[in-house]
N, C-alpha and C positions, 0 to 999 in steps of 0.2 A: 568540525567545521574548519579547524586547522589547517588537517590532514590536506581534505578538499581545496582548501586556499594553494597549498604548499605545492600540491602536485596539479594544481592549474585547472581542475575537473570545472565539467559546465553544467552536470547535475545530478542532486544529493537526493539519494533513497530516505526518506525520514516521516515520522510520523507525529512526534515533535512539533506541536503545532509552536510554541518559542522557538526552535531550532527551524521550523517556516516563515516563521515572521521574520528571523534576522538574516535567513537567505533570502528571500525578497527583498530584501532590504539591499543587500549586497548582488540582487538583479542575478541571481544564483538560481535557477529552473530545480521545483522540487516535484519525486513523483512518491505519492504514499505505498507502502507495501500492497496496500490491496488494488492498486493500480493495476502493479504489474504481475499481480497474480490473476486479476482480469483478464488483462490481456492472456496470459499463458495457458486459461482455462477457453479463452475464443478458436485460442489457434488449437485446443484439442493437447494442449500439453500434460495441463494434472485436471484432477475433479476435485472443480471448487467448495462442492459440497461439504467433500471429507477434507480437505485444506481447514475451512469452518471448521468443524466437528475438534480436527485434530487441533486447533487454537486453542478452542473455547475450554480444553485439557488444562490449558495452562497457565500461564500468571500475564499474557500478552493483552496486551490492550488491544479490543476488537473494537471498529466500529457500531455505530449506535444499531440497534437492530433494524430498524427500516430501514438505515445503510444496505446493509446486509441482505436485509430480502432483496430491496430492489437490484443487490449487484449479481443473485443468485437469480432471479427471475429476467435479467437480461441475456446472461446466457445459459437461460433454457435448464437451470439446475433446481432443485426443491430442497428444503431444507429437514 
């Protein structure tokens, strides 16, 4: 949040629901990672299926599962 402040940015990647609340606070526009892997899986960039797949490997915190389905049934992906 420093960093952000220091070099003047107008929006923080975070999932951080405290680190959203104090940029809201600070009127700071936040987008969560699975945002913009939404979008990157619309415009045809990755498949958000194995994006999923390859998460759920690891220690990242994923969204709640019907998150999930419904982000994967938006664009046309199956889990």
């Amino acid at each position: 949040m420093a960093l952000l402040l220091n070099l003047q940015a107008t929006v923080l990647l975070v999932d951080d629901l405290g680190a959203m609340i104090e940029a809201n606070r600070l009127n700071i526009t936040t987008i969560p990672t699975f945002a913009i892997l939404e979008r990157a899986a619309a415009s045809k960039l990755i498949d958000l299926s194995q994006i999923v797949e390859a998460f759920r490997k690891t220690s990242f915190r994923l969204p709640p599962e019907e998150e999930i389905d419904a982000i994967l049934k938006r664009n046309s992906y199956r889990v």
